[in-house]
MARVOTI-450756 format. One line per 8 residues: number of its first residue (from 1); their letters; for each residue x, z, y of N, C-alpha, C. Coordinates in steps of 0.001 Angstrom, whole numbers, plus 500000, padded with zeros to 6 digits. Atoms other than C-alpha are relative to their C-alpha. Layout:
# residues N
NUM> A> X/Z/Y/X/Z/Y/X/Z/Y  ...
# end
This chain:
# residues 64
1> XXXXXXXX> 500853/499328/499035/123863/688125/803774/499090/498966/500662  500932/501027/499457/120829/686481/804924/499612/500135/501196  500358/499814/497916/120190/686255/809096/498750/500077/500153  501101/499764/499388/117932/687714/810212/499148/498879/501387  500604/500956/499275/115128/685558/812712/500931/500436/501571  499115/499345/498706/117226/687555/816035/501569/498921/499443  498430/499726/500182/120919/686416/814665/499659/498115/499459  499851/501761/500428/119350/682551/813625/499648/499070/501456
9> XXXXXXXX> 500514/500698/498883/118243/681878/817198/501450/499181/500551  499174/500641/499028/119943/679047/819409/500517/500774/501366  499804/499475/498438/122469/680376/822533/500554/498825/500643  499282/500615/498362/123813/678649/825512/501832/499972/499968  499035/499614/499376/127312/678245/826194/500281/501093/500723  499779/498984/498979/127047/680526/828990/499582/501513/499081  500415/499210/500567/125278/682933/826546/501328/500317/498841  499421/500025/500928/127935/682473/823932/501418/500841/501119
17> XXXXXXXX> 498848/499480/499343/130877/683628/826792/499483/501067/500649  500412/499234/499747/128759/686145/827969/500119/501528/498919  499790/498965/500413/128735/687680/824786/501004/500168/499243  498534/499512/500625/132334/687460/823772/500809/500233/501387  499558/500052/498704/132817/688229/827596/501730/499426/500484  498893/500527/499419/135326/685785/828272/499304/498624/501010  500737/501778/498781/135167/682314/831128/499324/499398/498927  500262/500810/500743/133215/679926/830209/500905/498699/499424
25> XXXXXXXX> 498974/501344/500119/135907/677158/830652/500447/500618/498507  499212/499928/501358/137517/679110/827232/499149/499766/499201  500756/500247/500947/134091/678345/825245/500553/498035/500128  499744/501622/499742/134626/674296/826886/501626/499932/499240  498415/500710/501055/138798/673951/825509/499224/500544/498732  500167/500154/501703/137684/675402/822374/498889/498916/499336  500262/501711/500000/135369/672690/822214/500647/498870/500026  499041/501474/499960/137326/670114/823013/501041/500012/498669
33> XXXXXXXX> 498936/499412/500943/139952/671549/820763/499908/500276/498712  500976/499190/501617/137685/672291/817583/500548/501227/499728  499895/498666/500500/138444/675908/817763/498664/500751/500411  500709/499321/500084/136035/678414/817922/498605/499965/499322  501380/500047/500811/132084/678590/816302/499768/498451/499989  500761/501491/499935/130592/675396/815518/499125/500058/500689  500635/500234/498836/128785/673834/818318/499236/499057/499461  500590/501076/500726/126188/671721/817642/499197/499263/501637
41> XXXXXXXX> 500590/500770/498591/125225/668757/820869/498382/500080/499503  501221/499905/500090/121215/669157/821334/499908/499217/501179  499789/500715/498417/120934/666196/824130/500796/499910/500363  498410/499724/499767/123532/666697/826252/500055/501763/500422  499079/498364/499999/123866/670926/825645/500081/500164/498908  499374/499179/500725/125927/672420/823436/499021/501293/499892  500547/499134/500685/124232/674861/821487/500502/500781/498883  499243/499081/501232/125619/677692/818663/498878/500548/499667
49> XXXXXXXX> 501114/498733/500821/123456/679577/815977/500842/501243/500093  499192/498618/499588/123995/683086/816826/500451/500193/498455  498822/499507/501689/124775/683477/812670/500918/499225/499945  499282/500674/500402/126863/681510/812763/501332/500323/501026  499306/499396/498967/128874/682841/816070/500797/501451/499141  499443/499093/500568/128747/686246/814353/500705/499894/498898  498958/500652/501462/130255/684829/810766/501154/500007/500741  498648/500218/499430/132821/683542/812777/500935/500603/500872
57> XXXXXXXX> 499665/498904/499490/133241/686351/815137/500886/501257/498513  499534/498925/501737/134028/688573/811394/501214/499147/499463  498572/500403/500434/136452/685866/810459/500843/500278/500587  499046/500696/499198/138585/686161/813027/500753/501659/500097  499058/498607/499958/139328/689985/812465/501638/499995/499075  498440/499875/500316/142776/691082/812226/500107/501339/499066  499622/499155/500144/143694/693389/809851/501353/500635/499593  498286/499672/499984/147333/695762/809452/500308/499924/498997
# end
């Protein structure tokens, strides 16, 4: 599946816990921790490709 120009844009930390509505401190340990989306440092902010959020958002389903 190829991403669309919406789903290849750069978010925010704060944008990234906003839209898996959890704290931000749980985007920071999973950082620290190498769990969650790949983060990529731009300066000093952390930055995620939203395709790459959602990929990893789809891995993480559970199924019965």
């Amino acid at each position: 599946m190829t991403p669309t120009i919406a789903e290849d844009r750069w978010i925010s930390t704060a944008d990234l816990a906003t839209l898996l509505d959890i704290p931000r401190d749980t985007v920071y340990t999973w950082s620290k921790t190498g769990r969650g989306p790949a983060r990529y440092a731009i300066g000093r902010q952390n930055r995620y490709r939203l395709s790459e959020v959602l990929a990893w958002i789809e891995s993480t389903r559970v199924t019965a």
